[in-house]
C-alpha positions as CSV (number, residue, x, y, z in Angstrom):
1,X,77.2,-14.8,89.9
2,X,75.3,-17.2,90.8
3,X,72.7,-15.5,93.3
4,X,72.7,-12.3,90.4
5,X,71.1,-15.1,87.7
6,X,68.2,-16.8,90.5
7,X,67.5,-12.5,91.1
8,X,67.1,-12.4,86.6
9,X,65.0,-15.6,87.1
10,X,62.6,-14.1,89.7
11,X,62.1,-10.2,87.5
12,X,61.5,-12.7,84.5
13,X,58.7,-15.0,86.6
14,X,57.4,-11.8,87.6
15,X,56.7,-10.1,84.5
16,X,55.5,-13.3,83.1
17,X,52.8,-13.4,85.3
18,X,52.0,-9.7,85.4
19,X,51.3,-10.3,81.6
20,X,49.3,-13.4,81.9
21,X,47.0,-11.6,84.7
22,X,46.8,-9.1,82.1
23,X,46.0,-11.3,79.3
24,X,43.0,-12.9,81.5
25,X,41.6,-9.8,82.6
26,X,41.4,-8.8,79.0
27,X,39.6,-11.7,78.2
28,X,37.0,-11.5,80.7
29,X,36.7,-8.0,80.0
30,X,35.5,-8.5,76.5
31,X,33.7,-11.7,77.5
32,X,31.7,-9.5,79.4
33,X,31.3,-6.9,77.1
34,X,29.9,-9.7,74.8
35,X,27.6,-11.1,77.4
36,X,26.1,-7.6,78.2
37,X,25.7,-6.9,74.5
38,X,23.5,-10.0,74.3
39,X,19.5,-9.3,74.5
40,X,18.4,-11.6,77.7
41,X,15.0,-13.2,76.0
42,X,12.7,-16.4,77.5
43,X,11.7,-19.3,75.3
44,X,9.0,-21.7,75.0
45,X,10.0,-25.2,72.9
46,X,6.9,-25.5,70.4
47,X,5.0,-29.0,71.0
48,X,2.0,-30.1,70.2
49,X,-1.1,-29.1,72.1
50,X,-4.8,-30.1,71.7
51,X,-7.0,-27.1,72.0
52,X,-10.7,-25.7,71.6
53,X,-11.8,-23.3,68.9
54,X,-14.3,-21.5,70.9
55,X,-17.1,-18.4,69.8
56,X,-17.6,-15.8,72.0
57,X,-21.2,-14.9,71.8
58,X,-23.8,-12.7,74.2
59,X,-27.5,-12.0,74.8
60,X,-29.8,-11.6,77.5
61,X,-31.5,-14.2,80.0
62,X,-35.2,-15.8,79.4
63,X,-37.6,-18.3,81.4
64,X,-37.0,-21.7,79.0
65,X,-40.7,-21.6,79.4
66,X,-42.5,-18.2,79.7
67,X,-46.1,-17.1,78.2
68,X,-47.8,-13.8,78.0
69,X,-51.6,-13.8,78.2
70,X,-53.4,-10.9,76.3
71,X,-57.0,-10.3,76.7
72,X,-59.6,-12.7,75.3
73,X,-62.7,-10.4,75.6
74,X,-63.2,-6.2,76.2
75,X,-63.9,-4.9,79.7
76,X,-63.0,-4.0,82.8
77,X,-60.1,-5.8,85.0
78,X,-61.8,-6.5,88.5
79,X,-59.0,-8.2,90.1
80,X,-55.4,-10.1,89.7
81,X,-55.8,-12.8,92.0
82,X,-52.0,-13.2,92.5
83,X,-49.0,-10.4,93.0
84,X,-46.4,-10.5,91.0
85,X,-43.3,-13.1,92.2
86,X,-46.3,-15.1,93.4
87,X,-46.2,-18.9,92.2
88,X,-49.1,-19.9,89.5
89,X,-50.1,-23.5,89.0
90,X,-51.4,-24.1,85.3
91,X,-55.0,-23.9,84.8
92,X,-55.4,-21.6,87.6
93,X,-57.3,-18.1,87.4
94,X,-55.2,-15.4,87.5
95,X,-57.4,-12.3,86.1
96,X,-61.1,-11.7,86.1
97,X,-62.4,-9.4,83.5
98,X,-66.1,-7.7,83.9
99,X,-67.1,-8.2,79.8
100,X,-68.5,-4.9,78.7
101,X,-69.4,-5.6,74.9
102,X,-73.0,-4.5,73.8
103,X,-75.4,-6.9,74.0
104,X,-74.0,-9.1,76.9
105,X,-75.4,-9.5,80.1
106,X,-72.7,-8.9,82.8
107,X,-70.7,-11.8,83.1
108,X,-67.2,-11.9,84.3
109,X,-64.8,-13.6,82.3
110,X,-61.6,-15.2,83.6
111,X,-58.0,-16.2,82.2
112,X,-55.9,-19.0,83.7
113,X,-52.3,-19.6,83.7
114,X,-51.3,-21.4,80.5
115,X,-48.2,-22.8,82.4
116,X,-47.0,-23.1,85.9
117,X,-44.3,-20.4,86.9
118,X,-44.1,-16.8,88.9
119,X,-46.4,-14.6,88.0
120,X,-43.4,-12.3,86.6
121,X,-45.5,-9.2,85.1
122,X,-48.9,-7.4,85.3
123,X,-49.4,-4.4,82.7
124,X,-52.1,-2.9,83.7
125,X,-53.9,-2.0,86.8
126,X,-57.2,-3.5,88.4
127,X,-60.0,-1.1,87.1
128,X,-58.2,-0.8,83.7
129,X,-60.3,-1.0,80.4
130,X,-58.3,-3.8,78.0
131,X,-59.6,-5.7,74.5
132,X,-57.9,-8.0,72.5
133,X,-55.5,-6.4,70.7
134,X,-55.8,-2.7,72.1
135,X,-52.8,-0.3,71.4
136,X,-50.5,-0.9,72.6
137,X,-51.2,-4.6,72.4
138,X,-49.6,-5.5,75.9
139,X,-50.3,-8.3,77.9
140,X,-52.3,-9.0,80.8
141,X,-49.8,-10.5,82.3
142,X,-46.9,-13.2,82.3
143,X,-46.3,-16.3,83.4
144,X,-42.6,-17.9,83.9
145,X,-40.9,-20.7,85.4
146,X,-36.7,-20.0,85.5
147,X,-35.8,-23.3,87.3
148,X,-34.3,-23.8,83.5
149,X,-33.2,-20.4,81.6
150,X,-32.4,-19.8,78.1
151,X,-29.7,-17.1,77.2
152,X,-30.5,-16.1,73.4
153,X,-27.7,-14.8,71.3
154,X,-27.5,-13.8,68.1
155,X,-24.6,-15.8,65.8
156,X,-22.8,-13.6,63.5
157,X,-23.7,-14.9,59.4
158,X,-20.3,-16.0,59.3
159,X,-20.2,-17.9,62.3
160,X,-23.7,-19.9,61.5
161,X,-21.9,-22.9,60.1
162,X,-20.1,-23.3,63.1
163,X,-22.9,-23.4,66.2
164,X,-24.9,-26.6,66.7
165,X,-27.2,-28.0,68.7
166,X,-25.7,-29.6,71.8
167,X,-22.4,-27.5,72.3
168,X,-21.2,-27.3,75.8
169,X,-20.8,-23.3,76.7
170,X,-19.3,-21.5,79.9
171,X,-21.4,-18.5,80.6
172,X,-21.3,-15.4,82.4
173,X,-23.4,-13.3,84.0
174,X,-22.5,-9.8,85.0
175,X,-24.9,-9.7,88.4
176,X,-22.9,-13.0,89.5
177,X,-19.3,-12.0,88.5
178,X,-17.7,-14.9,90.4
179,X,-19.4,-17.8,88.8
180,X,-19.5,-19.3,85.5
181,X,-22.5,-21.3,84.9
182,X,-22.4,-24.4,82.1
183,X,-24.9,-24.5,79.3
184,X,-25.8,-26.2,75.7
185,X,-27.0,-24.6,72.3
186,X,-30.6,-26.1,72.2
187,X,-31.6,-24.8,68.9
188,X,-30.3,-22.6,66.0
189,X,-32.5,-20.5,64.5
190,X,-33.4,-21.9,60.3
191,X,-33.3,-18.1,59.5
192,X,-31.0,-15.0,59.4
193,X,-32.3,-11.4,60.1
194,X,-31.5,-9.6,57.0
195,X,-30.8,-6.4,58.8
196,X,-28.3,-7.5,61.6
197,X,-27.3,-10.3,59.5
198,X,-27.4,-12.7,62.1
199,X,-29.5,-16.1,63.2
200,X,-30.8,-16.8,66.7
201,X,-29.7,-19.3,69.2
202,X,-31.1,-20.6,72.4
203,X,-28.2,-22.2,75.0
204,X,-30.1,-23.5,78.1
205,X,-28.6,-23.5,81.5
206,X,-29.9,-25.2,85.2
207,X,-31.0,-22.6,87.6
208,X,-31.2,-24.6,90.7
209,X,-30.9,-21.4,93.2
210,X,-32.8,-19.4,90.7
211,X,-30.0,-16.9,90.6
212,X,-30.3,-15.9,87.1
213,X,-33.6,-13.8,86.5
214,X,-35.3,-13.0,82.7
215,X,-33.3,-9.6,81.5
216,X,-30.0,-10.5,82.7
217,X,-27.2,-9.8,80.4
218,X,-24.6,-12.7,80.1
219,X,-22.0,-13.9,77.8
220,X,-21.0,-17.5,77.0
221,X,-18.1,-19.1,75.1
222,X,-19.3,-21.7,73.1
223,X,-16.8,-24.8,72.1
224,X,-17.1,-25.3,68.7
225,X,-14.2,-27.8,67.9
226,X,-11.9,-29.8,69.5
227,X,-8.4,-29.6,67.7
228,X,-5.7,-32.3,68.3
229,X,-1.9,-31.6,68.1
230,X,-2.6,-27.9,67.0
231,X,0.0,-25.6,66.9
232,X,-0.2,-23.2,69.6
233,X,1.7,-20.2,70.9
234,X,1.0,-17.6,73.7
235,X,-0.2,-14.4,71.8
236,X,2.2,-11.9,73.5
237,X,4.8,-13.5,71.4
238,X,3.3,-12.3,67.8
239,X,4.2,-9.3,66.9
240,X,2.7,-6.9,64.1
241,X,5.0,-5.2,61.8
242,X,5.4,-3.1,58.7
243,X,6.6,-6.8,57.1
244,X,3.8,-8.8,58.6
245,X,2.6,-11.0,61.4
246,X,6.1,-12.2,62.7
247,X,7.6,-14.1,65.7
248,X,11.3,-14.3,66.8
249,X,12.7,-18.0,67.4
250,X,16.3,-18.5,68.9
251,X,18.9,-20.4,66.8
252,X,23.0,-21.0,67.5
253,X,22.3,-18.2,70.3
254,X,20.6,-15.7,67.7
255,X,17.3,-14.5,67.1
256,X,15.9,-15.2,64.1
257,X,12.1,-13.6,62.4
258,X,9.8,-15.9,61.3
259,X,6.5,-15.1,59.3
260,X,3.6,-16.4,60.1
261,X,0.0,-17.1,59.5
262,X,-2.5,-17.3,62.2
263,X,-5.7,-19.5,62.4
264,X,-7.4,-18.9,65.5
265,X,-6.9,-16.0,67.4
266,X,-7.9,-17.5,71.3
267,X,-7.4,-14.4,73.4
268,X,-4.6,-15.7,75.5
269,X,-3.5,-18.1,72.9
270,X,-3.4,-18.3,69.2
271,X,-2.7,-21.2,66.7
272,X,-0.8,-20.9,64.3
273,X,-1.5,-21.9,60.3
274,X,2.3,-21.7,59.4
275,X,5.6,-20.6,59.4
276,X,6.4,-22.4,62.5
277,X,7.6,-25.9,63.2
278,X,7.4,-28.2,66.5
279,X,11.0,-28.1,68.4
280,X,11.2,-24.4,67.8
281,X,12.3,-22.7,70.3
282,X,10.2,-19.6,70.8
283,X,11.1,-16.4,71.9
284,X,7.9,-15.0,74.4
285,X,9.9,-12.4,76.5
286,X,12.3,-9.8,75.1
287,X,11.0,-10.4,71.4
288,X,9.8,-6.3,71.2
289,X,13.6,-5.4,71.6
290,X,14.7,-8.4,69.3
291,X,16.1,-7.9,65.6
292,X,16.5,-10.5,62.6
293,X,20.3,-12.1,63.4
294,X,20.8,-10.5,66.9
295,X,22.6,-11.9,69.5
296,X,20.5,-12.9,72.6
297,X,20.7,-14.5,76.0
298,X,18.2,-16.9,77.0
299,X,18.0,-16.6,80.4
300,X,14.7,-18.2,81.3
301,X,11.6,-20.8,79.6
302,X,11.7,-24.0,78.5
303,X,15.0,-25.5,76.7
304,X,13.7,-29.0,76.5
């Protein structure tokens, strides 16, 4: 009798933990399912971050200082007494002109260089006939020195209020790709060009290897304020909809749309007007396939 109850005991023990192992892999099983349901997402927490509102602006490449000499008197060019790329001291002769006007006894006529710099064009050819201003009204020739270069842009109307005189810019030149060069707004033009709408500006920039040539094409990014404890969030993260400019945030483990208004798009970065608040935790990967109350799982950023 008594080995027939410990054989009961044992088929009881048994089927009690046949029924728990069930019981547990039932649980895990829809623990997973719940965990697989969950959209994996990366955050950012929002802090505060000082940043530069920049301008992107673009232009071509001058001398700082450059002159073009026309012809003073009619006649005949008799010889340039440099090549062009040749160096020029000021005050030297760099044309001579055989003066053909009726009434005057042959006497050649010269024109110096106004500035020093390379002799950086000649329009016309020795033997040519030239007068002061003869169609088409070129030059005899021009003068530059690019140890210092200008890159002259032209500032949108709306962007006018904005560009002052010493600025710091980072520029780029197309025929020296690797490089950025540093420069400075010199001088805003008083006036706007009723056609394009736009003022000029001069940003200067050293040219101590005399890499960048007059009629290079560059672009610069001028910094136009500095702005402390802004708001800012990586781009990527706002999306455009039907509803609006909206970005997903995560909150007790669900995503959750927030509307917002942007300031200042940067490129990579933009800050952000409102609908956002420091300690936020934004969602910057996974937010395409994200819905107002879904579930996620954050499986990467920062959770600070």
């Amino acid at each position: 009798m008594k080995r027939r109850n410990i054989i009961i005991i044992a088929v009881i023990a048994v089927f009690v933990l046949l029924v728990a192992a069930r019981i547990v892999q039932t649980v895990k099983a829809k623990k997973g399912v719940v965990s697989s349901a969950a959209l994996p997402v990366e955050v950012i927490t929002i802090a505060p971050q000082d940043y530069d509102e920049t301008l992107p602006l673009s232009g071509t490449v001058m001398a700082e200082n450059q002159a073009e000499v026309p012809a003073k008197v009619p006649g005949k060019i008799i010889k340039y007494l440099f090549e062009e790329g040749d160096w020029v001291d000021k005050g030297q002769t760099v044309v001579t002109i055989d003066r053909d006007e009726i009434g005057v006894e042959f006497k050649e006529a010269s024109l110096e260089a106004p500035i020093s710099g390379w002799l950086t064009k000649k329009y016309f050819d020795t033997g040519a006939h030239v007068a002061p201003n003869m169609p088409p009204n070129l030059p005899l020739f021009q003068i530059a020195n690019y140890s210092r270069v200008k890159l002259m842009v032209s500032v949108p109307e709306s962007d006018i209020s904005k560009v002052r005189p010493g600025q710091r810019a980072a520029v780029a030149i197309d025929a020296w790709p690797d490089q950025t060069f540093s420069g400075t707004v010199k001088k805003v033009s008083p006036t706007v060009d009723y056609l394009s709408r736009t003022a000029k500006a001069e940003i200067v920039l050293a040219n101590p290897g005399l890499n960048l040539r007059p009629g290079m094409y560059g672009r610069a990014v001028v910094k136009v304020k500095r702005h402390p404890k802004g708001l800012v969030i990586p781009t990527t993260a706002i999306l455009q909809r039907e509803a609006g400019t909206q970005v997903f945030v995560v909150v007790n483990g669900k995503a959750v749309v927030r509307t917002v208004t942007v300031d200042i798009d940067m490129g990579e970065n933009s800050s952000i007007k409102s609908g956002l608040a420091f300690g936020e935790k934004l969602i910057v990967a996974g937010q395409n396939s994200a819905s107002d109350g879904s579930e996620v799982n954050v499986i990467g950023g920062a959770l600070k």
